[in-house]
C-alpha positions in Angstrom: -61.8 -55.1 -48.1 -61.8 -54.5 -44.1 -58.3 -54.9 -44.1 -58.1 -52.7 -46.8 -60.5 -50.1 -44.9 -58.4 -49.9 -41.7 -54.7 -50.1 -43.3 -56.2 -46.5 -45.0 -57.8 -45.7 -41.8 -54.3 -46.0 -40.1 -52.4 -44.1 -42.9 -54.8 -41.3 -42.9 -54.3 -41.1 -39.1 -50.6 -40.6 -39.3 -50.8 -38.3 -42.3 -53.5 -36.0 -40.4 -53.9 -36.2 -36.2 -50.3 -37.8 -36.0 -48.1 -35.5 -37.7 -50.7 -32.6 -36.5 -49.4 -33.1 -33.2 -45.7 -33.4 -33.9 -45.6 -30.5 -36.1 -46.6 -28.5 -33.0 -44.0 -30.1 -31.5 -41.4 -29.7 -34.6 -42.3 -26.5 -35.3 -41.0 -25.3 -31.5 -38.4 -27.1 -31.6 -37.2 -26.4 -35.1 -37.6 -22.6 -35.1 -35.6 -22.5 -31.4 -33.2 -25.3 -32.1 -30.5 -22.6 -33.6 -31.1 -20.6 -30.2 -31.2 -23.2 -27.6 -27.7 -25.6 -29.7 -26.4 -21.5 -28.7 -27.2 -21.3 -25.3 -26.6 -24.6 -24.3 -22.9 -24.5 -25.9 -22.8 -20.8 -23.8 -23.5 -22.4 -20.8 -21.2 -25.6 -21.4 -18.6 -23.2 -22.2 -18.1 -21.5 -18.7 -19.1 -24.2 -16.6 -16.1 -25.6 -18.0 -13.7 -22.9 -17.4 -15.3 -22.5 -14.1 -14.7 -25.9 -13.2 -11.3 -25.4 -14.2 -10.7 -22.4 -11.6 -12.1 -24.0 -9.1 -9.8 -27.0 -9.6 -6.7 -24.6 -9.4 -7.9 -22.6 -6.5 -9.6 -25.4 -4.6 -8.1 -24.6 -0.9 -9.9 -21.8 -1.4 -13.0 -23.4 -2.4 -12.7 -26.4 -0.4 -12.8 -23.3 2.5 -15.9 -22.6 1.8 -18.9 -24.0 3.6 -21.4 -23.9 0.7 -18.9 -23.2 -1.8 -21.2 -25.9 -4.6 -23.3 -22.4 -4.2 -21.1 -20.6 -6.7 -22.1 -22.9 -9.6 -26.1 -21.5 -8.7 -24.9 -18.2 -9.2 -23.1 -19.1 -12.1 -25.8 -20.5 -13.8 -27.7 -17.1 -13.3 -25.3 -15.4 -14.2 -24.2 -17.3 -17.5 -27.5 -17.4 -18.6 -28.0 -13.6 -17.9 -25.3 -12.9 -20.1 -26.6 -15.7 -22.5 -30.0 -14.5 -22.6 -28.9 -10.7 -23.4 -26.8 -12.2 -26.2 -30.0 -14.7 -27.8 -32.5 -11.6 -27.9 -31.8 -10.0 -31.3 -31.9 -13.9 -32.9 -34.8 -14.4 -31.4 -36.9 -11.2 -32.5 -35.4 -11.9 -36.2 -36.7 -16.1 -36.2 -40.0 -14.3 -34.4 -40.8 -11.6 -36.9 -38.6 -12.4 -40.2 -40.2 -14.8 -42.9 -38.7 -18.2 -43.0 -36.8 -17.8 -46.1 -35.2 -14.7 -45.3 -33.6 -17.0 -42.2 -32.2 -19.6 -44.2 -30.6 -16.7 -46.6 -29.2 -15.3 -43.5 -27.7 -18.3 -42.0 -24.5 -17.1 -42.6 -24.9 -14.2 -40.7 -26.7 -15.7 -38.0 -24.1 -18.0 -37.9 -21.3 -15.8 -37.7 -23.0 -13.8 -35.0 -23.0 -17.0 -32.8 -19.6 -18.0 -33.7 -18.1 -14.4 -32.6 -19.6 -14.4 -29.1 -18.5 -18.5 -28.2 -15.0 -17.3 -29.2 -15.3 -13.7 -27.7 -16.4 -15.9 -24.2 -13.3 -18.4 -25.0 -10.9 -15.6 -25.3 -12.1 -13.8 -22.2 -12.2 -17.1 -20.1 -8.4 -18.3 -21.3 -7.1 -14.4 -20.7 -8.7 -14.9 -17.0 -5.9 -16.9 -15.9 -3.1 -14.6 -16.1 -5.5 -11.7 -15.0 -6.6 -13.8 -12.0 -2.9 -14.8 -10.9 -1.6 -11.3 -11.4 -4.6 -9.4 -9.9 -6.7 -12.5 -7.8 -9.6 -11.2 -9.6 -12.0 -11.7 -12.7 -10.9 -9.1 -15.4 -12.2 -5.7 -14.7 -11.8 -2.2 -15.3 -8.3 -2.8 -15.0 -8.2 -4.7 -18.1 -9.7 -2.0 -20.0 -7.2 0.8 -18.5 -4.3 -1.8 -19.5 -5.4 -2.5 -23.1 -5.0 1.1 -24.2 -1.4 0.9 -23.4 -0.3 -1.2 -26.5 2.9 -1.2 -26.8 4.0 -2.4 -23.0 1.3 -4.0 -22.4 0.7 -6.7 -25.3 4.9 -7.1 -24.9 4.5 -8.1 -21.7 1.9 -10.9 -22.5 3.8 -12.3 -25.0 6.6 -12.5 -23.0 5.0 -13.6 -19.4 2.5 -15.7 -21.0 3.4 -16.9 -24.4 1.9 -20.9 -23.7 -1.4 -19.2 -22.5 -1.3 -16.6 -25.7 -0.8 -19.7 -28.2 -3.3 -22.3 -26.6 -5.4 -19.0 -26.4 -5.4 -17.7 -30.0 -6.2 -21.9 -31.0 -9.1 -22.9 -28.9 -10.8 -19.8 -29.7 -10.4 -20.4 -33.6 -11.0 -24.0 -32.9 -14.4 -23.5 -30.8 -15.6 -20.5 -33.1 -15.2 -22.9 -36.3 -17.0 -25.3 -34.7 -19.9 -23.2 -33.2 -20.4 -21.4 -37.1 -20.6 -25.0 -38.6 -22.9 -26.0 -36.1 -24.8 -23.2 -36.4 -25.5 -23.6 -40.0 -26.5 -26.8 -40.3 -29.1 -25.6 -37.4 -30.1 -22.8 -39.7 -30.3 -25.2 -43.1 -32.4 -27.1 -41.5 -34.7 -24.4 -40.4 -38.6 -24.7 -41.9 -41.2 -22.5 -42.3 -44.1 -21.7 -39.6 -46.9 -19.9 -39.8 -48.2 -17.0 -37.5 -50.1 -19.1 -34.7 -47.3 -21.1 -34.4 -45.3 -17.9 -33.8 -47.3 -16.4 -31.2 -47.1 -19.4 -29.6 -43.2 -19.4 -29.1 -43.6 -16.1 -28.0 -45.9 -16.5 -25.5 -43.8 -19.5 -24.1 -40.2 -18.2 -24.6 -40.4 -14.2 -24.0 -41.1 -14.5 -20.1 -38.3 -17.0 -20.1 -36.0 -14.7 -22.0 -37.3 -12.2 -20.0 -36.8 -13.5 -16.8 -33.1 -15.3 -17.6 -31.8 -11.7 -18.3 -32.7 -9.9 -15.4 -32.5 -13.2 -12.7 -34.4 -11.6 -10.1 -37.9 -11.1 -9.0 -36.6 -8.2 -7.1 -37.0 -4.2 -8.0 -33.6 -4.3 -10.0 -32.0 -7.0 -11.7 -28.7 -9.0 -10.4 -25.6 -7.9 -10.1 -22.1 -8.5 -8.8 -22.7 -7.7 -5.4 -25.4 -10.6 -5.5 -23.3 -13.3 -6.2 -21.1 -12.2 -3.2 -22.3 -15.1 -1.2 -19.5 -15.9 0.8 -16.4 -13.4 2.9 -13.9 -15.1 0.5 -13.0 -13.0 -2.6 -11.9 -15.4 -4.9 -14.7 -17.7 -4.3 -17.3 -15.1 -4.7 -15.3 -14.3 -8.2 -15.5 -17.4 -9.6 -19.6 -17.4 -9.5 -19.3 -15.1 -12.4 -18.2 -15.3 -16.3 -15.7 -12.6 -17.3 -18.3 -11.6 -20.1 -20.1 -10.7 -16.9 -17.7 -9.0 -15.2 -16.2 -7.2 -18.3 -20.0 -5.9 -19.0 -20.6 -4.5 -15.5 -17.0 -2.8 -15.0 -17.5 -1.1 -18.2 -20.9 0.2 -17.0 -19.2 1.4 -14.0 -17.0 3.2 -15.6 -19.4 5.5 -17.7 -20.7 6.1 -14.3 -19.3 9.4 -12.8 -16.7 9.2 -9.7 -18.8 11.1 -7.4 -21.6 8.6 -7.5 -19.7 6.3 -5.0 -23.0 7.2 -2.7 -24.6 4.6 -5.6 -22.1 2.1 -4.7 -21.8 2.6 -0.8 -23.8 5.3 0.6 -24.6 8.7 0.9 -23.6 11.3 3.4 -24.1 14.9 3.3 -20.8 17.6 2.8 -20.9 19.1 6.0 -20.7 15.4 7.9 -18.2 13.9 5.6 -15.9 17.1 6.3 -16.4 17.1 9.7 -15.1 13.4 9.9 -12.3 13.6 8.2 -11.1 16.7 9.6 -11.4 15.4 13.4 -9.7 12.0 12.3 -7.2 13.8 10.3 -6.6 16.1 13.2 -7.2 19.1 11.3 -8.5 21.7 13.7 -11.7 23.0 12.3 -10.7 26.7 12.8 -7.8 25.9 11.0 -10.3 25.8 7.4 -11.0 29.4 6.0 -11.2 28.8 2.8 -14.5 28.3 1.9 -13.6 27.3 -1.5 -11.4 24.7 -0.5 -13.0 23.5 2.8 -10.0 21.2 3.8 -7.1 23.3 3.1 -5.2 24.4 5.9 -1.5 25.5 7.8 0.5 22.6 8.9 3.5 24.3 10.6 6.8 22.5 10.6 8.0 21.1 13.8 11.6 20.7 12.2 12.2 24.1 11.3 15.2 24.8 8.8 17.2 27.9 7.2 17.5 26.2 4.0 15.1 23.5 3.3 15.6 20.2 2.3 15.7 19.3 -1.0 13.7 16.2 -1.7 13.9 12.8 -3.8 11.3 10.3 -3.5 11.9 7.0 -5.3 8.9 4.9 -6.1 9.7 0.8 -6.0 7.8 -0.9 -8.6 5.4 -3.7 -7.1 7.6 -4.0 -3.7 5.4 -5.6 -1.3 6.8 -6.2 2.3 6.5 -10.2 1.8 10.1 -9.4 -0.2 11.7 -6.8 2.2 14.1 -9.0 4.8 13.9 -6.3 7.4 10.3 -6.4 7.9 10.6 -10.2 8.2 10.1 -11.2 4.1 12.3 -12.7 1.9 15.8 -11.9 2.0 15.8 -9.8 -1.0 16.9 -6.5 -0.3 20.1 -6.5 1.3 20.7 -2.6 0.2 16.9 -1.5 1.1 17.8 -3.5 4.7 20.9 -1.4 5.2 19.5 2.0 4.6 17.0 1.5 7.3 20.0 1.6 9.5 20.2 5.3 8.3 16.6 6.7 8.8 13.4 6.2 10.1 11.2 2.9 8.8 8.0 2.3 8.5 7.0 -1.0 9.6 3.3 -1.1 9.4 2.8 1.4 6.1 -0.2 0.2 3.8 -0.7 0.7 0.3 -4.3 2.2 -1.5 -4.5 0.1 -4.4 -3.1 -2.1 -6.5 -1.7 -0.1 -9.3 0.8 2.4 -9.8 -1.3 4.9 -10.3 -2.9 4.5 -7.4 0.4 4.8 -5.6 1.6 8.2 -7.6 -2.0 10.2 -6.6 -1.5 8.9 -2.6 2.1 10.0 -2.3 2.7 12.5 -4.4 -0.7 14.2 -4.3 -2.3 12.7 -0.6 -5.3 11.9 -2.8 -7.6 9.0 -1.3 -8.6 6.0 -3.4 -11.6 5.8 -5.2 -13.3 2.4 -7.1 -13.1 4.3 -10.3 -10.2 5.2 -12.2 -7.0 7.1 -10.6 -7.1 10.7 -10.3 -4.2 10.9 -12.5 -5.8 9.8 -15.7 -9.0 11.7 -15.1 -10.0 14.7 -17.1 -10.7 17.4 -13.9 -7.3 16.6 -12.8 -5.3 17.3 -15.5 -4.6 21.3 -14.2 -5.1 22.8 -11.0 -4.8 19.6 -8.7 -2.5 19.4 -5.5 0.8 17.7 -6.0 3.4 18.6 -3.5 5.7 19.1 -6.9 3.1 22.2 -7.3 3.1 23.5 -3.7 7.4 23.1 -3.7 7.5 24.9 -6.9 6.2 27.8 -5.0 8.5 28.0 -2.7 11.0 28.4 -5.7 11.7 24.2 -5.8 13.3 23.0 -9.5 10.9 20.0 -10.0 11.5 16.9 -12.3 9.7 13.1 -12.7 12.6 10.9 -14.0 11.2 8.0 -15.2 12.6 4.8 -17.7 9.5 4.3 -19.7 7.0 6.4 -21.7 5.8 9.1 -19.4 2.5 9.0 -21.6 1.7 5.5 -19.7 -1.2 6.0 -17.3 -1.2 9.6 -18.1 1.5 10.8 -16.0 3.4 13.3 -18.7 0.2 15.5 -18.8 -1.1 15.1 -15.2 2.9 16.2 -14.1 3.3 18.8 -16.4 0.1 20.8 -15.4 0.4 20.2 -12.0 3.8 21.3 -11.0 6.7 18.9 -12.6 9.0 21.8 -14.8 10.9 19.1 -16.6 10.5 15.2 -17.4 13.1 12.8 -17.9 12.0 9.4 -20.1 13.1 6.9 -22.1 13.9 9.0 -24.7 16.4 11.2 -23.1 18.4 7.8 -22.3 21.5 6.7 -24.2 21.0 4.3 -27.0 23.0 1.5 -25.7 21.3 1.0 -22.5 19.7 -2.2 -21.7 16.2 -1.6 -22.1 12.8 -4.1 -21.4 9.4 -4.1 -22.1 8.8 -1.0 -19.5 11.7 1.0 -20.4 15.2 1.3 -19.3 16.5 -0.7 -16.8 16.7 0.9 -12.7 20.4 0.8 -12.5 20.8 3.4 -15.5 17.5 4.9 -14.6 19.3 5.4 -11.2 22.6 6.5 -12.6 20.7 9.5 -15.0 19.0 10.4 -12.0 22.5 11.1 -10.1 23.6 13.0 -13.2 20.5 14.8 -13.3 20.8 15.9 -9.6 24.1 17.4 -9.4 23.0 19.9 -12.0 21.1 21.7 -9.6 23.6 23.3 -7.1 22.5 25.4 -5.0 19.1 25.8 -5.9 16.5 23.7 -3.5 15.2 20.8 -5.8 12.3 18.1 -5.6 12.9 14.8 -8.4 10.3 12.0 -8.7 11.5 8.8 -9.7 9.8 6.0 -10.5 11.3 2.3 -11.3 10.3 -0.3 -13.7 12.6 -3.1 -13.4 9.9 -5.4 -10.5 7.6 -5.9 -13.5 6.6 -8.4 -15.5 8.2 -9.5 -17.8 11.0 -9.3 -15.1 13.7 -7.8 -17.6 17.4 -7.2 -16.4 21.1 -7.3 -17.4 22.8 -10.3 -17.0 26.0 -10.5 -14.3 24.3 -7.8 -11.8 23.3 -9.6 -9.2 23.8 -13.7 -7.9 20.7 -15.2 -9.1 18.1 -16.7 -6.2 16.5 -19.5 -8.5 16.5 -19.9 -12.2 14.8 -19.1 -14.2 16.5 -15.9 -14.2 13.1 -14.0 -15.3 11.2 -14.0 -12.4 10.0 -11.6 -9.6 12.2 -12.6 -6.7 15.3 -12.3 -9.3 13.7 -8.7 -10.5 13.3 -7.9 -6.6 17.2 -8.5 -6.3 18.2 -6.6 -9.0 16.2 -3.5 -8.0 17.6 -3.4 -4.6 20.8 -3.9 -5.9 20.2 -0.7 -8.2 18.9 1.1 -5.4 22.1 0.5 -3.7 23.9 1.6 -6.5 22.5 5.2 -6.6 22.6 5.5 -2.8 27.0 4.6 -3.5 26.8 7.3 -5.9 24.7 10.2 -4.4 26.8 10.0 -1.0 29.6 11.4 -2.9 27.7 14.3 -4.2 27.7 17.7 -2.4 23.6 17.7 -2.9 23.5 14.6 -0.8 23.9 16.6 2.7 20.8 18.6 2.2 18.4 16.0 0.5 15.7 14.3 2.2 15.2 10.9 0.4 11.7 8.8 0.7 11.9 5.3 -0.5 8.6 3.4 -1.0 6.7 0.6 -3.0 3.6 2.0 -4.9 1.9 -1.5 -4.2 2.7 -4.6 -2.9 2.2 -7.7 -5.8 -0.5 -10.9 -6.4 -3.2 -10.2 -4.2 -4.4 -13.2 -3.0 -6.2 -14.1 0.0 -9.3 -15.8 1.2 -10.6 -12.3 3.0 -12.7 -9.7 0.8 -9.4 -7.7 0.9 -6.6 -9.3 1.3 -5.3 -6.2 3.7 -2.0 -8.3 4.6 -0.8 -7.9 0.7 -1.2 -3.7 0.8 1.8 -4.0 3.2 4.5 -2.2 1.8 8.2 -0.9 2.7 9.1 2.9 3.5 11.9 5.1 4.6 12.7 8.1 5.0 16.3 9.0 5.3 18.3 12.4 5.4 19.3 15.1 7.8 17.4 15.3 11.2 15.8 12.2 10.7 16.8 9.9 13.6 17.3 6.6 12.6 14.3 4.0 14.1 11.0 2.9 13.4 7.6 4.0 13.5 5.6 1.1 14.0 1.8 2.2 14.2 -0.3 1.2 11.2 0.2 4.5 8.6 -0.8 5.5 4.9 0.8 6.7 1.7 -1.5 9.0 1.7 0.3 10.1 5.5 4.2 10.6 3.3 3.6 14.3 1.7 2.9 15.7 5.3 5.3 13.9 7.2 7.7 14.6 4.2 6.9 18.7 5.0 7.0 18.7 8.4 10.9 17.2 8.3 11.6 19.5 5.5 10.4 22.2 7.8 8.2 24.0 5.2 5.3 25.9 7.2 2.9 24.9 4.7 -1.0 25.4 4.0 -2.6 22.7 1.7 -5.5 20.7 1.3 -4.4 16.7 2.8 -6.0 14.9 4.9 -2.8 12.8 5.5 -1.5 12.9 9.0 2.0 14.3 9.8 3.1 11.4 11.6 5.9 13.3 13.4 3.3 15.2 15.1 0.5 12.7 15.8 -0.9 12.7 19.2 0.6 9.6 21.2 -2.7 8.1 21.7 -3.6 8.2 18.3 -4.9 5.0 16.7 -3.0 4.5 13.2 -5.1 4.4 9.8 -4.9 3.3 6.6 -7.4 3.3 3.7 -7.7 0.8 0.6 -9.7 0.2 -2.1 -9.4 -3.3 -3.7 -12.1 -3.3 -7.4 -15.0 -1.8 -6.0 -14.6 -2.6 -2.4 -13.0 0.2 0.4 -11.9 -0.7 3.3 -10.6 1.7 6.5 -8.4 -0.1 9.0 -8.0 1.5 12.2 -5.6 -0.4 14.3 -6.9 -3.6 14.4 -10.5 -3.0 13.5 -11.6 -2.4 9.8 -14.9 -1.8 8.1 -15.2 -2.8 4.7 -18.0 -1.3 2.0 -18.8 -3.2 -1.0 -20.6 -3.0 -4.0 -24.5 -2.5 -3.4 -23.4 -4.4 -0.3 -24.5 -4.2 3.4 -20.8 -2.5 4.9 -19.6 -5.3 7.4 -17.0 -5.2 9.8 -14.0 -7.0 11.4 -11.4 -7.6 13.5 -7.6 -7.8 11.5 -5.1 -9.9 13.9 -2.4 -12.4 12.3 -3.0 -11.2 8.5 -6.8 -12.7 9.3 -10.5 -10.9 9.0 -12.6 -12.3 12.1 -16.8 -10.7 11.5 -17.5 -8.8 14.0 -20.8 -6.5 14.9 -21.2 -3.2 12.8 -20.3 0.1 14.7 -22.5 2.4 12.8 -19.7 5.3 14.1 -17.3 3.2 12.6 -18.8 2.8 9.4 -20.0 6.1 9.1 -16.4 7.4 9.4 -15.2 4.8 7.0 -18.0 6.0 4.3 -16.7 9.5 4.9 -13.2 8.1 3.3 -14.8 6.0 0.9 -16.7 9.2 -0.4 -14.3 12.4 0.5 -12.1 11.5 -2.7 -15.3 12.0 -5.3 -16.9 14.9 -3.8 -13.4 16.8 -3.7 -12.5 15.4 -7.7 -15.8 16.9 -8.9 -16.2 20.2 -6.8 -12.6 20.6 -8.0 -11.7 21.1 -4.4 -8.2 19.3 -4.0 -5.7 22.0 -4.8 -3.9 25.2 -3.8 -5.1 28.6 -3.7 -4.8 30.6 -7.1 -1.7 31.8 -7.1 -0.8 35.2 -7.2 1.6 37.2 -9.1 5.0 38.0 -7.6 
């Protein structure tokens, strides 16, 4: 009987106090457990891929002093991203009855399953982003996705393995997260209210506190997980959910609020800046609408001006130019050089070609937003120097082997000065054509044919190659090949110097050759890497100009694209008033120090000589010294900087105000 007494004393212990206490326990665990299996396959997810990156770019990481650091951020900034995601699951296991959760599993599920493969597919497509552009995926990749048709060729083409091992371990790992998922969710019970507020009192400050990752007045962001001065280490901290997230908040915010990003300075102290280092006399500005424009008299004065041709060299960075000690590539580029004057220390200001149309074509300054080109207050009444030669009774034309709808270009050229566009379209059938268009040797040979139709009459023709672009498409029996696989850039390099050499056999033969003024120059050099926060060695790009008066040489001071359209003037010896802030480098004082301006994501740099300041995204500006392709810290010159923010801000305050253009003009 006393046995008896204490085997039911035992049982009822385990069927009331016992399972009491680990129903508590049960119940947190079982109405979380879909949430945390979620959050802990987010988290295994990029620490994987990180891991991976940092394998691949270990010199760079091995560089770094406290480079572990970067998986602390990464953890912060994963579960920022993980937390956002887990909010609406969690209000619905909080609030929603218990059998309404297991009907919904499915759905629940799904939801779970979407985002592990949406952060799959955005961690795989990093790779190719990161080799192409030495950066997580940014705005970029949302200006590149709305050009379907060239851009989805040319990652097929350039990246089929990635594309295929892409498309299956996202199906693989989403299959796998929804299966988990629901067996999570079939297992789910049923709690009652205390046990409810009890997971919300625990779990919401967490929640809470894992989205926003800071104590401080705002919560983190990029420029937080910028812990060390090399780029790509800082970048792989993040998740390209992350990164994704924050350049498409960016972008809804407006261009002129780069004073958010870097600073604010007020009108009349920006303008002043930039007109004393632009060396535009102050007296010289007297129009108050347009507080920058301004007569730039031509020191090469002519009876007939020059007509001009500029040709823009897809992705030619100076690393591939033999005469400014690259790769012996450009054999025909290298012999020109020997006929006008080239510019050994030019700089790009960007990455894109984009970028490289609004500097040389409309002096426009960089901004960390989109490119002039494809913004909205820039579609009509915004300086070109196609608009301002149109007025002086210039035929105008952009001849061009692709779609001139790409990036914008047809619309932003038509309303701004171009009278007539040459594209794919207007090419013969049997061409040989690539993923960008037709190839440069018949885009080169249309130009020649376009040119000679304009006689007498004073011309200006844009053209722009595609041929040095991924997927490196060409003719076969052109050129000798340098390595095989034929498809690759140093082959595509080759091949558009040996069209450029082509045209320049042609057009000597033509009667508008002896009155033409020709610039050749890259819009961009190519894969931007570097330990520094901008690699300032890979904007180095190639640029000549070549025609009659210009004395064959070099100018070897440190000079802009943004610098060409008034250089270009003053040898065409137009007397002309416009609004740049580009320096005619013909005419620059002797002591001058030489300039150039970048902007690399959402970091601006101004390089003076051999000093540079550098402003960065909700980042203290810092500043160094560039010798031997290397950034060395040095101390902040707050007149430094301040001139620097007055370049890093000009280009927003003019888009908005609607300030970069010519005068209305007036009837004849």
């Amino acid at each position: 009987m006393k046995q008896l007494n204490s085997n039911a004393l035992s049982n009822r212990f385990q069927q009331t106090d016992q399972p009491d206490t680990l129903k508590g326990i049960r119940a947190f665990r079982g109405m979380l457990s879909p949430l945390l299996s979620f959050y802990v396959t987010g988290l295994l997810i990029f620490l994987f891929f990180r891991i991976i990156l940092c394998l691949i770019y270990f010199d760079r990481v091995d560089a770094v002093g406290n480079s572990l650091f970067l998986f602390v951020i990464g953890l912060r900034i994963d579960t920022v991203i993980l937390c956002y995601s887990l909010i609406v699951p969690f209000l619905s296991v909080i609030i929603l009855p218990s059998a309404y959760i297991r009907k919904m599993q499915g759905g629940f599920s799904f939801y779970f399953s979407l985002l592990a493969s949406l952060f799959v597919f955005l961690e795989i497509s990093t790779f190719p982003f990161m080799e192409e552009f030495y950066t997580r995926p940014d705005r970029l990749f949302y200006e590149h996705m709305v050009q379907v048709r060239e851009v989805f060729t040319t990652i097929w083409k350039g990246y089929p393995g990635t594309v295929l091992i892409g498309l299956a371990a996202t199906s693989i790992i989403g299959r796998l997260v929804f299966s988990f998922s629901q067996k999570r969710f079939s297992e789910y019970g049923s709690y009652q209210l205390m046990q409810r507020g009890i997971v919300v009192f625990i779990i919401v400050p967490f929640l809470f506190m894992g989205a926003r990752s800071s104590l401080k007045h705002r919560p983190i962001n990029v420029s937080d997980t910028m812990f060390s001065t090399s780029h790509i280490v800082n970048q792989l901290g993040l998740n390209s959910t992350y990164s994704l997230i924050s350049a498409y908040i960016d972008m809804k915010r407006p261009e002129k609020d780069a004073g958010r990003l870097y600073g604010t300075m007020d009108p009349p102290e920006l303008l002043e800046r930039i007109r004393k280092t632009a060396f535009i006399p102050p007296e010289a500005c007297q129009n108050p609408q347009i507080p920058l424009l301004h007569l730039q008299p031509s020191h090469s004065p002519q009876q007939r001006p020059y007509n001009l041709v500029i040709i823009i060299e897809e992705s030619l960075g100076a690393e591939y130019v033999g005469c400014l000690d690259g790769l012996p590539l450009t054999p025909s580029f290298d012999e020109l050089t020997k006929e006008g004057l080239l510019f050994t220390r030019l700089f790009a200001t960007g990455t894109r070609t984009a970028r490289g149309i609004e500097a040389v074509v409309s002096g426009f300054l960089p901004t960390p937003g989109k490119s002039t080109i494809k913004l909205e207050r820039s579609r009509t009444n915004f300086f070109t120097i196609a608009e301002l030669l149109r007025r002086y009774g210039y035929a105008t034309a952009f001849i061009y082997g692709g779609n001139s709808h790409f990036d914008n270009m047809r619309e932003f050229f038509k309303n701004n000065g171009i009278q007539k566009i040459y594209e794919e379209k207007d090419f013969e059938e049997h061409i040989f054509r690539g993923t960008w268009g037709v190839s440069d040797e018949y885009l080169f040979l249309k130009a020649n044919e376009v040119l000679k139709t304009y006689g007498d009459q004073p011309f200006f023709a844009l053209i722009l190659t595609t041929s040095n672009h991924t997927p490196f498409e060409f003719p076969d029996g052109r050129i000798e090949l340098c390595e095989e696989p034929k498809k690759t850039r140093h082959n595509a390099v080759k091949y558009a110097d040996y069209s450029l050499g082509k045209f320049f056999e042609a057009a000597k033969q033509e009667s508008y050759h002896r009155n033409t003024l020709y610039l050749i120059i890259a819009d961009h050099g190519t894969r931007l890497e570097g330990e520094d926060l901008i690699p300032i060695h890979k904007f180095h790009i190639p640029g000549l100009i070549m025609g009659p008066n210009v004395l064959p040489g070099t100018y070897d001071k440190i000079a802009s694209l943004i610098d060409m359209a008034p250089t270009l003037l003053d040898f065409m010896g137009i007397n002309a008033e416009h609004p740049l802030v580009g320096r005619s480098l013909l005419t620059l004082p002797e002591n001058a120090a030489g300039r150039a301006i970048m902007q690399y994501g959402t970091s601006h740099a101004l390089l003076v000589d051999d000093r540079v300041a550098i402003h960065r995204l909700h980042g203290d500006p810092t500043q160094f010294l560039y010798k031997h392709g290397k950034l060395t810290p040095t101390p902040l010159d707050p007149e430094f900087d301040r001139n620097a923010l007055a370049y890093a801000l000009l280009p927003g305050y003019l888009y908005y105000n609607r300030l970069h253009r010519l005068p209305t003009e007036q009837p004849r």
